[in-house]
N, C-alpha and C positions, 0 to 999 in steps of 0.2 A: 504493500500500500504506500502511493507515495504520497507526501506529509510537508507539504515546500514553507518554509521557513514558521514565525509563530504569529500567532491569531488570538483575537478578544471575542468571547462570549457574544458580545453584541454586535458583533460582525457577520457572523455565521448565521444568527436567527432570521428564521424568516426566508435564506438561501433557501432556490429550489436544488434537490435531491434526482440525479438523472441515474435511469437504469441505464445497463451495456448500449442500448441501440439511441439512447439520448434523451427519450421520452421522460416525462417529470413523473416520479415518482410521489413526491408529496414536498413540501417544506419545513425547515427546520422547525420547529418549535422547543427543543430545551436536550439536554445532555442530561444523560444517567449516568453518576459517578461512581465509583466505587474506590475501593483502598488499594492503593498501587505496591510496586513493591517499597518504594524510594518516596513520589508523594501519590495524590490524589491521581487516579485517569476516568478518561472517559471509558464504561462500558458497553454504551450503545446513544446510538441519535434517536430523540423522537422526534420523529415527523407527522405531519398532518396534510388529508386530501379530503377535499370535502367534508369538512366537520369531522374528519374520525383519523384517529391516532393513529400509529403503526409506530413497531419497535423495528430497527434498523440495527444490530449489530456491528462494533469499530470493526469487526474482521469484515464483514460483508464488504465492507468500503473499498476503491480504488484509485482513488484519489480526492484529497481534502485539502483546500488551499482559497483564499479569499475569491477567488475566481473562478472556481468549479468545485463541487460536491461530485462524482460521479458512484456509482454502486457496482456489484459483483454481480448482483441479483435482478430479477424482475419481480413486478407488482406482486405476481400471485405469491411469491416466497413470502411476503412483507407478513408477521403474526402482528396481529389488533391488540391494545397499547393500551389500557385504562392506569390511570394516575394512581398512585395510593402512599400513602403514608411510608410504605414501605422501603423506599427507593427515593434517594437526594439526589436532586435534580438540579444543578449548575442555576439555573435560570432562577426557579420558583424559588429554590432555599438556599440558595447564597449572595443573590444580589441580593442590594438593599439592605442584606441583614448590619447590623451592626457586630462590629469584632473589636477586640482587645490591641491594641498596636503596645505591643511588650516594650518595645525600643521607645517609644514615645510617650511610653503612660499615658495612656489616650483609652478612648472609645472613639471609632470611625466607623464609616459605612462605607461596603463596598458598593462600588459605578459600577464595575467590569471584571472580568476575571480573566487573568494571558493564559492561554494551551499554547505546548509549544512539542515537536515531534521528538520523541525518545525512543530510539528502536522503531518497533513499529506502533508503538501505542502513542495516544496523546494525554497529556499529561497535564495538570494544573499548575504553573509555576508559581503567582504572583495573582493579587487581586489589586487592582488598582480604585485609591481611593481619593485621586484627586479632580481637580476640575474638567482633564483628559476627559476622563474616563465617561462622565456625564457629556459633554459635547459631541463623546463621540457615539453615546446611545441613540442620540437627539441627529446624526447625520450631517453634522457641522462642526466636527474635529478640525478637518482641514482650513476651511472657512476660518476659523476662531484662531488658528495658528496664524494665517494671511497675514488676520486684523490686526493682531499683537506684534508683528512683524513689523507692521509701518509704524510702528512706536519705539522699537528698537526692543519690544520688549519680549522675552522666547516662554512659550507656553510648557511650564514643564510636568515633567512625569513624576505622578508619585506611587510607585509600586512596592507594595510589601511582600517579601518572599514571604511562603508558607512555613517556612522555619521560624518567623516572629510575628505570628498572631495566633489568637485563641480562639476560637469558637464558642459562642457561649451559648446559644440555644442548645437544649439536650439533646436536642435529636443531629443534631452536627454533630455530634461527638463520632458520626459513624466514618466520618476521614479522621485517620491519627496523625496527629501532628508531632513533627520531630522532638519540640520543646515546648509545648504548651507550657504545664502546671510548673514547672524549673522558672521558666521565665517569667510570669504573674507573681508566683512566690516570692520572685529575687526583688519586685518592685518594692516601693516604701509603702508602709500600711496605710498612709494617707493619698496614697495615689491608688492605691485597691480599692480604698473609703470609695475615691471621689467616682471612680470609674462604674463602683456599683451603685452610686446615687443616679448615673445617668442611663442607663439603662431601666428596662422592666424588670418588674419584681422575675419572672418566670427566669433571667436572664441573668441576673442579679442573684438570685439563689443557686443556679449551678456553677458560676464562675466562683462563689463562694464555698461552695461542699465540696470544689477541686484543693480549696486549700489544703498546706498544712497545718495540723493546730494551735502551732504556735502564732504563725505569721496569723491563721484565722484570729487568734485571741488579740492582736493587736490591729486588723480593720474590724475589728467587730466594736473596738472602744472610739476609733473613729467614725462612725455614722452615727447618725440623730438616731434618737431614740425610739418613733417606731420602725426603723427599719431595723434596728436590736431585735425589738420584739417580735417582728415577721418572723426574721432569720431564726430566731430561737423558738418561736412557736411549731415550725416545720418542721424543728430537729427534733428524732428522737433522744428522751432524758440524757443518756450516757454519753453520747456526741455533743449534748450542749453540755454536757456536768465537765466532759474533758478539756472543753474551749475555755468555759468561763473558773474553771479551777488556772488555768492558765494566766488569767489575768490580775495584776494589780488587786488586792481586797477593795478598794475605792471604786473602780471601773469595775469589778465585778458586782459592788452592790449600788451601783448606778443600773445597771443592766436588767439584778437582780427585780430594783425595787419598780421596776414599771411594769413586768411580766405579772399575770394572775397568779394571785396566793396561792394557790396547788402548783402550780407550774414550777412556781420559785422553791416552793417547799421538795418538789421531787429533784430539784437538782439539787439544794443543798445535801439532801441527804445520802447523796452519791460523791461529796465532795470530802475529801480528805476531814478527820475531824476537828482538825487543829486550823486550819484554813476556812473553816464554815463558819465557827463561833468568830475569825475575825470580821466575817462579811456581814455576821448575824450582827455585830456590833456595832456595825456602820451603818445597816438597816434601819437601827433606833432615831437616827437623826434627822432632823427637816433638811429635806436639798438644798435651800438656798441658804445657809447656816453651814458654819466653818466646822461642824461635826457632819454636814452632809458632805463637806469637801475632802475633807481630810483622809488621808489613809494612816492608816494604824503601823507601816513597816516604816521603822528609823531606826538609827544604830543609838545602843547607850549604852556608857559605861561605868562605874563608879568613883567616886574625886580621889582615889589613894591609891589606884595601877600609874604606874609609868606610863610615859610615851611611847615607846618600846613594846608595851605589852599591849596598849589601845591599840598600836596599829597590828599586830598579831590578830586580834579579835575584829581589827577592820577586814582583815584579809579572807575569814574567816567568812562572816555574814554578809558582806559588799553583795555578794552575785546572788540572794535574794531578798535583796530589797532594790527597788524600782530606781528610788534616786536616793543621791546620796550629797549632801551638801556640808552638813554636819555634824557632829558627836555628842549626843545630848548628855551630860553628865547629871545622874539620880543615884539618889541612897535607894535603900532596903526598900523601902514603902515606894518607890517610883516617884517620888518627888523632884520636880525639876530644880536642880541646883545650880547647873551653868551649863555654857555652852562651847564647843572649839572648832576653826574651822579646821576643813583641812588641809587648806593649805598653813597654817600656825602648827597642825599637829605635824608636820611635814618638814617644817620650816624651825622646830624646836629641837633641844639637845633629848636626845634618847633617854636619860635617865632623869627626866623632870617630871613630875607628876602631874597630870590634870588640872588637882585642886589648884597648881601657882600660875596658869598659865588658860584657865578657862573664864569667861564674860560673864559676868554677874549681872548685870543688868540686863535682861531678855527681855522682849517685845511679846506678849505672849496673847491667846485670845482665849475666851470658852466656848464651847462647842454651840453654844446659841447663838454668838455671836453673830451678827448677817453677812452676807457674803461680800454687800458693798464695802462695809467698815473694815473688814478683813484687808480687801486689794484695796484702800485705802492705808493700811499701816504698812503693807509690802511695798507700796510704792513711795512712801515718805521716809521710808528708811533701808528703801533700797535692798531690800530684804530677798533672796530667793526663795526661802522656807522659815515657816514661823509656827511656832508649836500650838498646840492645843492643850491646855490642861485642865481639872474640873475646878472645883470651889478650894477645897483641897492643896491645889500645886501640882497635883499629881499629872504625870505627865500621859496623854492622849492619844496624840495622836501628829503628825503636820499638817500644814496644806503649804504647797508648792507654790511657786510662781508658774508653774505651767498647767497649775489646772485652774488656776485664776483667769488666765489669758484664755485658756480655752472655755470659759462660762462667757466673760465677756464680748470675745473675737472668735467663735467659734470656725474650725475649720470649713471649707466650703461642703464637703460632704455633710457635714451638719447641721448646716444652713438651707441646703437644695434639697426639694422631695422629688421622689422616684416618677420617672413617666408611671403611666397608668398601666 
């Protein structure tokens, strides 16, 4: 079969389809794809004559090229074509759809799709999703090159190999792609966030159950809150108890506390038991109050270790607590006595103790406090973390500078709701 150089989806449709003696067989109407060795190929043409379908076979073919379709076959070989679910169709389910551009943290839509000849089969390289690719559905590619010409200006290509985009509708999944879920994974969780803000829910929850659980537990704390709760309502218990045990105690009882009381109650209690009672703790607090902000992981130490031995014990707890800014120093009862940063713990001689060398004067708030007053004292005193403690002294909890900024300047995924 010969196969003369490569060809866009919307070029081909609509070509009429000639048997051996020249006669029209039918016209293109849409490509049967299936899974190639390497990428996606075609496995047959549907054509149509007269209102009615016919499957055509790539082998039947003998030649495919913007200029002629010719076939092996005549009419009466042609078997009658009915569409179904079953079978992805270049045309019907992969224009227009929207895909993931891994390289550009994006969502886009495909215009066009390149086939280009491999052996003897044709193959899907590239789907192009830029201005091209639309002028050239519409029959005024050329035209639209001309025009930008007498500007000095060149109309250019934007095509995505199949090696860096994702397919997100489920039923796509049935082309494997080389690097889907590696490459969405490797992105930053607020480009996961924002990506699955703009898309549909249906579209949006499979690019999301591709994750892994970790990466999942960090875009699940970047989207507004009912799309948490979609995402966690479609999962089953154990799948969301794995995610949201992943996350931060704070972002987990942000999470927690918008889902329905059985909902939230079945995943706590799948959730390690030392990690539940912290989230159940944060649970207690109004959201807009420095106990709905705050998380419960900080490091402390006592005023009578060494330098030497705090940072042992930094080394120690660092990798699970989320942030880490400073060294809260507390007696026996948890009472806050001072504080160090680290670059002082860092920056001090090894054999000094705490007590000589930790800030007596802390900025400190209670857990009622409102959340305005709060990023009011962080921002007057220039603060990154400022503690929570109750009536007592006793010490709470923090709230960060970055989860202040994210109540007031919320990221765009938290801002933007979901197409329909």
């Amino acid at each position: 079969m010969t196969f003369v150089g490569d060809v866009f989806v919307s070029e081909m449709i609509k070509k009429p389809v000639l048997d051996p003696k020249g006669e029209e067989l039918g016209r293109v109407r849409d490509f049967i794809v299936i899974k190639g060795e390497l990428l996606p190929k075609v496995d047959s043409l549907v054509i149509e004559r007269k209102k009615k379908l016919y499957k055509l076979p790539w082998k039947g073919l003998n030649i495919f090229n913007k200029r002629i379709i010719s076939a092996i076959i005549y009419n009466e070989s042609l078997a009658p074509y009915e569409m179904t679910e079953d079978d992805l169709l270049a045309g019907r389910d992969i224009l227009d759809k929207q895909i993931v551009d891994a390289n550009g943290a994006k969502v886009v839509r495909v215009n066009d799709i390149k086939m280009e000849g491999y052996y003897s089969d044709a193959v899907l390289i590239a789907v192009d999703v830029g201005v091209r690719g639309i002028l050239r559905r519409l029959g005024v590619e050329r035209g639209g090159e001309d025009f930008l010409r007498m500007f000095r200006i060149q109309l250019p290509y934007y095509l995505i190999s199949w090696n860096y985009i994702q397919l997100l509708a489920p039923k796509l999944t049935a082309i494997s792609l080389t690097v889907p879920r590696q490459m969405v994974s490797a992105l930053h969780p607020a480009d996961i966030a924002e990506i699955i803000s703009n898309v549909s829910h249906n579209e949006g929850a499979a690019l999301f159950k591709n994750l892994d659980v970790g990466v999942a537990a960090e875009a699940l704390s970047e989207l507004k809150p009912e799309t948490q709760v979609d995402i966690i309502q479609e999962m089953n218990t154990s799948e969301a108890a794995d995610i949201i045990e992943e996350m931060p105690p704070d972002e987990a009882a942000d999470v927690l506390s918008d889902l329905p009381a059985e909902k939230a109650k079945e995943i706590l209690e799948q959730i390690e038991k030392e990690e539940a009672q912290d989230i159940q703790e944060l649970l207690g607090h109004e959201e807009d109050t420095a106990g709905g902000l705050m998380t419960n992981e900080f490091i402390t130490c006592p005023p009578d270790i060494t330098v030497r031995e705090a940072i042992e014990r930094f080394k120690q707890t660092a990798s699970e607590v989320e942030t880490v800014y400073y060294i809260y120093i507390t007696d026996k009862e948890d009472k806050l006595l001072g504080v160090v940063t680290l670059r002082e713990l860092l920056l001090t001689g090894h054999d000094s103790r705490l007590s000589d060398i930790m800030a007596t004067k802390i900025k400190t708030v209670r857990p009622e406090t409102d959340e305005t007053e709060v990023a009011g004292i962080i921002s007057k005193y220039n603060l990154v973390a400022i503690p929570v403690v109750n009536a007592e002294g006793g010490m709470l909890g923090i709230v960060t500078v970055d989860d202040i900024i994210d109540r007031i300047l919320p990221p765009a995924a938290k801002r933007k709701g979901r197409k329909p």
